[in-house]
C-alpha positions as CSV (number, residue, x, y, z in Angstrom):
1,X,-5.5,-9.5,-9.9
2,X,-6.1,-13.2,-11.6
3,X,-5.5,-15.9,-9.3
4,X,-3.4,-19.2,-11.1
5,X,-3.2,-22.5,-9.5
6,X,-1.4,-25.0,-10.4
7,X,-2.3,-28.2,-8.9
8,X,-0.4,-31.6,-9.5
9,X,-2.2,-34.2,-11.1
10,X,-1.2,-36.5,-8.7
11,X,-3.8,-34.9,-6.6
12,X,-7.5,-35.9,-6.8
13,X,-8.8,-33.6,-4.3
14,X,-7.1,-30.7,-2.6
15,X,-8.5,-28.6,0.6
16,X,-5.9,-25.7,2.0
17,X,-6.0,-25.3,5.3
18,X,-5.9,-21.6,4.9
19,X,-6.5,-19.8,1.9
20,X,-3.8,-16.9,0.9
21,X,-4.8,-13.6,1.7
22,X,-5.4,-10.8,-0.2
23,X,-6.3,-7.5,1.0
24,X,-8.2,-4.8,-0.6
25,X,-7.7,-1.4,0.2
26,X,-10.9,1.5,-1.0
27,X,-11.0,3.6,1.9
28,X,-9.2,5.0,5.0
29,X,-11.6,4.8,7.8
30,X,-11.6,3.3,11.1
31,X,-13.4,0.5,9.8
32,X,-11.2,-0.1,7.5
33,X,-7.9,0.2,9.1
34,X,-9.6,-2.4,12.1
35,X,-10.4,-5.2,9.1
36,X,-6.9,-4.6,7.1
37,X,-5.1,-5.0,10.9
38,X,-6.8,-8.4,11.1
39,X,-6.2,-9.6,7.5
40,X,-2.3,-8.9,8.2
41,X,-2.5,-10.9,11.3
42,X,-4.3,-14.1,9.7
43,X,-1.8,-13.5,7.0
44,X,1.0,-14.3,9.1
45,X,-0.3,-17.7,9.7
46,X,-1.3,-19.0,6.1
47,X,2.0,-20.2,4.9
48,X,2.3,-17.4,2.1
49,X,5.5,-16.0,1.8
50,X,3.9,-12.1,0.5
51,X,0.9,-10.6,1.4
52,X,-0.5,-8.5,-1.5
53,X,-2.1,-5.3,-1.0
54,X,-4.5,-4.1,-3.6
55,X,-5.2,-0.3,-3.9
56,X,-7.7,1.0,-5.2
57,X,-9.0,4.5,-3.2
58,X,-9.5,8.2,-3.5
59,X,-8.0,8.1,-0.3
60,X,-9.2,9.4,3.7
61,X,-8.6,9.4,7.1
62,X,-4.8,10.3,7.8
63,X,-4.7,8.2,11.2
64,X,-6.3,5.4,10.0
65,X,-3.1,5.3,7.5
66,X,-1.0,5.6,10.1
67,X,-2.4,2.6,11.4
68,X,-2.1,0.5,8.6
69,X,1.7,1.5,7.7
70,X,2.4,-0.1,11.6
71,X,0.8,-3.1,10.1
72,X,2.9,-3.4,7.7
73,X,6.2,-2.7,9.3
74,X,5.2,-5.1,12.3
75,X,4.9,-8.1,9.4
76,X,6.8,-11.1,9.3
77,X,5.9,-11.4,6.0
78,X,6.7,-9.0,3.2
79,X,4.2,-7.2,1.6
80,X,3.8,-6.3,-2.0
81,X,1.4,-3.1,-2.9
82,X,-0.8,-2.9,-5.7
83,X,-2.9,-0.3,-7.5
84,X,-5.8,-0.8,-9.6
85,X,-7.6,1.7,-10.8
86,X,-6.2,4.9,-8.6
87,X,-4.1,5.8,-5.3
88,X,-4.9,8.7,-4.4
89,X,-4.2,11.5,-1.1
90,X,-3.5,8.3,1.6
91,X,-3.6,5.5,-1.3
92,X,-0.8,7.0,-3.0
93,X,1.7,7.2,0.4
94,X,0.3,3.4,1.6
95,X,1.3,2.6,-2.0
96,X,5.1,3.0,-1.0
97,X,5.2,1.1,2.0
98,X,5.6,-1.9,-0.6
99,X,8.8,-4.4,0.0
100,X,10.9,-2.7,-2.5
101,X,11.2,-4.3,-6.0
102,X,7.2,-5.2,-5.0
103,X,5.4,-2.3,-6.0
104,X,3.3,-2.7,-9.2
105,X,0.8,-0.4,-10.8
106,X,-1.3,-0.7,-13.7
107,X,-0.5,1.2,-16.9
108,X,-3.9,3.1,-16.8
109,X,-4.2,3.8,-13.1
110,X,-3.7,7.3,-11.6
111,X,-1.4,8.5,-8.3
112,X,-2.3,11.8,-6.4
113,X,0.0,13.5,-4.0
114,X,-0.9,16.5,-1.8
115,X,-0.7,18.0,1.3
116,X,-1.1,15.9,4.4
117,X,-4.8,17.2,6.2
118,X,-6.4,16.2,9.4
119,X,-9.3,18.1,9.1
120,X,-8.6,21.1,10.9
121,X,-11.9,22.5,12.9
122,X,-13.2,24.4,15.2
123,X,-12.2,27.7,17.6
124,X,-8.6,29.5,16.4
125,X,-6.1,27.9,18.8
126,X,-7.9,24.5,17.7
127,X,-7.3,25.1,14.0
128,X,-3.6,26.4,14.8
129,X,-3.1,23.1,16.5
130,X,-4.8,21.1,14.2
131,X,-2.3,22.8,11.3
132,X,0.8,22.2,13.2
133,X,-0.1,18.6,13.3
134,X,-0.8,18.1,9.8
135,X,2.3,19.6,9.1
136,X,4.3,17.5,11.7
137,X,2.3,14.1,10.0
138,X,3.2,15.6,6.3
139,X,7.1,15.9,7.7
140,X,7.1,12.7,8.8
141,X,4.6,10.7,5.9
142,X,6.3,12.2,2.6
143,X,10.0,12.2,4.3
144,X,9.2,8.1,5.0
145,X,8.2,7.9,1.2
146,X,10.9,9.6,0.2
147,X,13.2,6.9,2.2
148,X,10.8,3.8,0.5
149,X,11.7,5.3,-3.2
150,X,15.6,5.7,-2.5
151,X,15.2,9.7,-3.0
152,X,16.8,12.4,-0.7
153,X,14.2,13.4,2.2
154,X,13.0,16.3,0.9
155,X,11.8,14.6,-2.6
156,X,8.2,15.0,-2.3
157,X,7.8,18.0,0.2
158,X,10.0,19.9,-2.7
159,X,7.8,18.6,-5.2
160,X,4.3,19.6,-3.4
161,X,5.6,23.0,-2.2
162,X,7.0,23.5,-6.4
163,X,3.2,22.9,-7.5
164,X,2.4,25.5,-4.8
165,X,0.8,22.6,-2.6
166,X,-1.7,21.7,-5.5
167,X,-2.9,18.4,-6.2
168,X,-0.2,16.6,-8.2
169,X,-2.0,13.6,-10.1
170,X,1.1,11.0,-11.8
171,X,0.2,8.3,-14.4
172,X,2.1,5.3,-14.8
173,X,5.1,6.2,-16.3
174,X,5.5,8.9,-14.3
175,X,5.3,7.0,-11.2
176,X,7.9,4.8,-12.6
177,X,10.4,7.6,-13.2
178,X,10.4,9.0,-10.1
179,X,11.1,5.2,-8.0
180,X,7.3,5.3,-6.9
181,X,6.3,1.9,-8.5
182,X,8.7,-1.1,-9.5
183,X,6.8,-2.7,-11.9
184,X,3.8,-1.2,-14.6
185,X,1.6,-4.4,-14.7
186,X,-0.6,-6.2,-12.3
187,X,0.6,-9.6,-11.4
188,X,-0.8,-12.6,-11.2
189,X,-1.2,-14.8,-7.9
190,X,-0.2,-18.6,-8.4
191,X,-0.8,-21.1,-6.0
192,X,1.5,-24.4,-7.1
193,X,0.2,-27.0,-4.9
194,X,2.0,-30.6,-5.6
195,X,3.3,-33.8,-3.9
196,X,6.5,-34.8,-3.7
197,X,8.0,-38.3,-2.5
198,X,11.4,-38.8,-0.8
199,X,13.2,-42.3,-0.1
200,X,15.2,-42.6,2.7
């Protein structure tokens, strides 16, 4: 993502008070979902009316997901998704949680959908439990997406169970077709920082 400022030339020397931020998503981890939770929160603060999301991940840890899509929802401030490079397994479902009309992916990057896991282990009743929860979260994640891309509630969980609950990778245009991303092009940020004057 290029940064663009613009900065009146009325203006000799210019300090913000707080920089815009820009958060960059490569993994789903505990660590991770702690550091994106605080860069929402200092986001709501810095004046910027969208909060960009960058993607760029093979995806992760289902929970830690779940913890950033309550970030998101809890924001004053709508939030625009981005992916560079690939979104994949948890990538591709934080992906949709994009303000709608804000979603933009890159002509060359890759999506992957599948089945929701969270890592079933263990004794038999532990690994029958484990499955029944993966299949509550993978009910409730790809129903939500569905909701996010304006397609009937079943859209995805119809598509994964016709590709026999395969991996099902999407390029760009693909993406596109189906109401996934709004835009094929990474956009820039601009930061227009001027003086105006006002006689009264």
């Amino acid at each position: 993502m290029n940064i663009i400022k613009d900065i009146s030339k009325r203006l000799e020397k210019v300090e913000l008070r707080y920089n815009p931020v820009i958060i960059r998503v490569n993994k789903f981890d505990e660590e991770s979902a702690e550091k994106f939770s605080n860069q929402m929160s200092a986001a709501q603060s810095t004046g910027q009316t969208m909060i960009p999301v960058v993607i760029d991940s093979y995806g992760g840890q289902v929970y830690s997901l779940m913890s950033m899509i309550a970030n998101i929802k809890a924001s004053h401030i709508p939030v625009a998704t981005i992916v560079e490079g690939k979104a994949m397994s948890c990538g591709a479902l934080l992906f949709s949680y994009g303000a709608s009309g804000y979603r933009f992916m890159d002509k060359h990057a890759t999506i992957m959908i599948h089945d929701v896991s969270s890592g079933a282990r263990g004794k038999i009743e532990e690994i029958k439990a484990d499955a029944k929860e993966g299949d509550r979260l993978n009910q409730k994640l790809y129903r939500e997406m569905a909701a996010n891309c304006g397609k009937e509630p079943e859209f995805f969980l119809q598509q994964i169970h016709d590709r026999s609950h395969a991996d099902w990778y999407l390029d760009a245009d693909e993406a596109h077709n189906i109401g996934l991303t709004n835009h094929l092009r990474v956009p820039d940020l601009k930061i227009k920082i001027d003086v105006s004057y006002s006689f009264g």
